[in-house]
C-alpha positions in Angstrom: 0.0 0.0 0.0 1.8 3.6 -1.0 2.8 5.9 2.1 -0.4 8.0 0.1 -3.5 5.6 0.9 -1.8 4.9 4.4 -1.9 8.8 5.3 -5.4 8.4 4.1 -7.0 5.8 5.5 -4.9 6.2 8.9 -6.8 10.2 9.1 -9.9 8.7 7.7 -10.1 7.1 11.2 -8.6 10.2 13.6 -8.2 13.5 11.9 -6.4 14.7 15.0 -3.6 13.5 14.4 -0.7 16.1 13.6 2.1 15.2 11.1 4.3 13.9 13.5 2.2 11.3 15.0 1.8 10.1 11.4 5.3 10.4 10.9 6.0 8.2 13.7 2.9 5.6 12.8 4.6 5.5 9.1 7.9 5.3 9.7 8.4 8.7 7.5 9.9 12.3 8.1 7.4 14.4 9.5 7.9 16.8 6.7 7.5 14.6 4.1 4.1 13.5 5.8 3.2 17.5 6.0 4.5 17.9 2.2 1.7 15.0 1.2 -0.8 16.3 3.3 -0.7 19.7 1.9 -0.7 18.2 -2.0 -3.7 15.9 -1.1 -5.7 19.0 0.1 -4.3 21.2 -3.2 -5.8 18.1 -5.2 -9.2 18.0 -3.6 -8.7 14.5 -2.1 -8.4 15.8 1.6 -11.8 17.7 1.2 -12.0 18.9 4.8 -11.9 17.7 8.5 -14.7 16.7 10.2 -15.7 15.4 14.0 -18.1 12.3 14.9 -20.5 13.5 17.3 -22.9 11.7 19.2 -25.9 14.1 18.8 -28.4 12.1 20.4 -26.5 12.4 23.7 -26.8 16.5 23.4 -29.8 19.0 24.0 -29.4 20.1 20.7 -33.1 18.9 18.7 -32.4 17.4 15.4 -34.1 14.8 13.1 -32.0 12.5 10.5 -33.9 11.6 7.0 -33.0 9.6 3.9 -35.2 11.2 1.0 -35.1 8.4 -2.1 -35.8 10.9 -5.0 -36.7 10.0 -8.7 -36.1 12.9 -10.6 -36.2 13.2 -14.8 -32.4 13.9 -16.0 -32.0 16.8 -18.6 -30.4 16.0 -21.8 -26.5 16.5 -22.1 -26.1 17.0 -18.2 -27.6 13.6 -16.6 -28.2 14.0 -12.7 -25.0 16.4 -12.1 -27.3 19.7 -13.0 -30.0 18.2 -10.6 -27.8 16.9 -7.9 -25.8 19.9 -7.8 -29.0 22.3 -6.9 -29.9 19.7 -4.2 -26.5 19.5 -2.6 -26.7 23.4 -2.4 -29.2 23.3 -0.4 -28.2 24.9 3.5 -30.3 21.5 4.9 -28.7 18.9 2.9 -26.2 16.6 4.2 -25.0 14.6 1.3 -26.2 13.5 -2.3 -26.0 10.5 -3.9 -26.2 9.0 -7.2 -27.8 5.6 -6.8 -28.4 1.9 -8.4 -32.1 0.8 -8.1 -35.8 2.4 -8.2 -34.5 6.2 -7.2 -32.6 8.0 -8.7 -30.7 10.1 -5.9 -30.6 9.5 -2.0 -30.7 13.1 0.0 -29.1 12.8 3.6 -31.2 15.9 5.5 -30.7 16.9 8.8 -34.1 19.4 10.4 -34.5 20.4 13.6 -38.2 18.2 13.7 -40.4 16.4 11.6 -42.1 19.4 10.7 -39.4 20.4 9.3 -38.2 18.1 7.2 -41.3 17.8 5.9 -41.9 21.6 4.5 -38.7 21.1 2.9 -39.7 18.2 1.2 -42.7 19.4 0.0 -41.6 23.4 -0.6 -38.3 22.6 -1.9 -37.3 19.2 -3.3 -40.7 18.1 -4.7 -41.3 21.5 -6.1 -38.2 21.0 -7.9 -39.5 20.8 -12.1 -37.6 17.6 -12.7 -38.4 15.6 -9.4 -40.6 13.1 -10.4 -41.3 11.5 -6.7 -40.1 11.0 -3.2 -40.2 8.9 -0.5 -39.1 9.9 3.0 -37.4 7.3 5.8 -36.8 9.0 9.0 -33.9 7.9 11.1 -35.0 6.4 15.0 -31.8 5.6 16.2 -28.0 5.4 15.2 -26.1 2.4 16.0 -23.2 2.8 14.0 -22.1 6.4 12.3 -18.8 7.0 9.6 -17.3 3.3 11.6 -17.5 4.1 15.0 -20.3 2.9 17.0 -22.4 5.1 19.2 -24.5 2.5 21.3 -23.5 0.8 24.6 -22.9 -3.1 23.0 -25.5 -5.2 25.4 -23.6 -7.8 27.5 -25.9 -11.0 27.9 -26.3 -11.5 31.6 -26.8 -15.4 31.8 -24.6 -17.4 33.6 -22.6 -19.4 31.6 -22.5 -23.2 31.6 -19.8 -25.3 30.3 -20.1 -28.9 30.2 
């Protein structure tokens, strides 16, 4: 694997960590780490730095969808003109191109199912080329970008061995 994919996938899992950590991890000059760090950003393969938080365990009211959306693609663009009006949207999380009976999957996050739902119905579905949607709420998160965010249950039989 090159010194590249292992900066990657090593920051994939802990952003935090400077140049010199990774250094250290890699075995490689802490400059040279920085100096590939730098071009993967001035490439557009870093695309930012993000943190994993838990925001079910906050005060902070929010409410998770997945929007399925079938949508009629324009000639000579495909989904891209379509997909790129969506994703510029303050209230969207993430866009995706998808296999199967839609079209594009929405990510949204709203602060209640009231919410969600006016922009749904003002906003995406007003949309001229958005055929139809259908709307799957999020209840609970077990697992989020790898890391898991529930408790794992411990089974509190005794255990027999023959």
């Amino acid at each position: 694997m090159s010194k590249e994919l292992q900066i990657l996938e090593t920051i994939d899992k802990n952003a935090r960590l400077s140049a010199k950590e990774l250094a250290v991890m890699l075995g490689e000059s802490e400059e040279a780490v920085a100096a590939k760090i730098a071009e993967l950003e001035k490439q557009g393969v870093i695309c930012g730095y993000t943190t994993q938080i838990d925001w079910d365990k906050t005060d902070k009211a929010q409410v998770m969808a997945l929007i399925e959306v079938k949508v009629t693609p324009k000639m000579g663009k495909g989904f891209d003109e379509i997909a790129e009006k969506i994703y510029q949207m303050e209230e969207v999380e993430a866009v995706y191109l998808m296999s199967g009976a839609y079209d594009l999957t929405v990510m949204l996050k709203g602060t209640s199912l009231k919410n969600v739902a006016e922009f749904v119905s003002s906003k995406l579905s007003a949309m001229e080329t958005v055929l139809s949607t259908a709307t799957h709420f999020v209840l609970k998160k077990y697992k989020e970008h790898g890391v898991i965010l529930v408790k794992p249950s411990e089974d509190e039989r005794m255990l027999i061995t023959p």
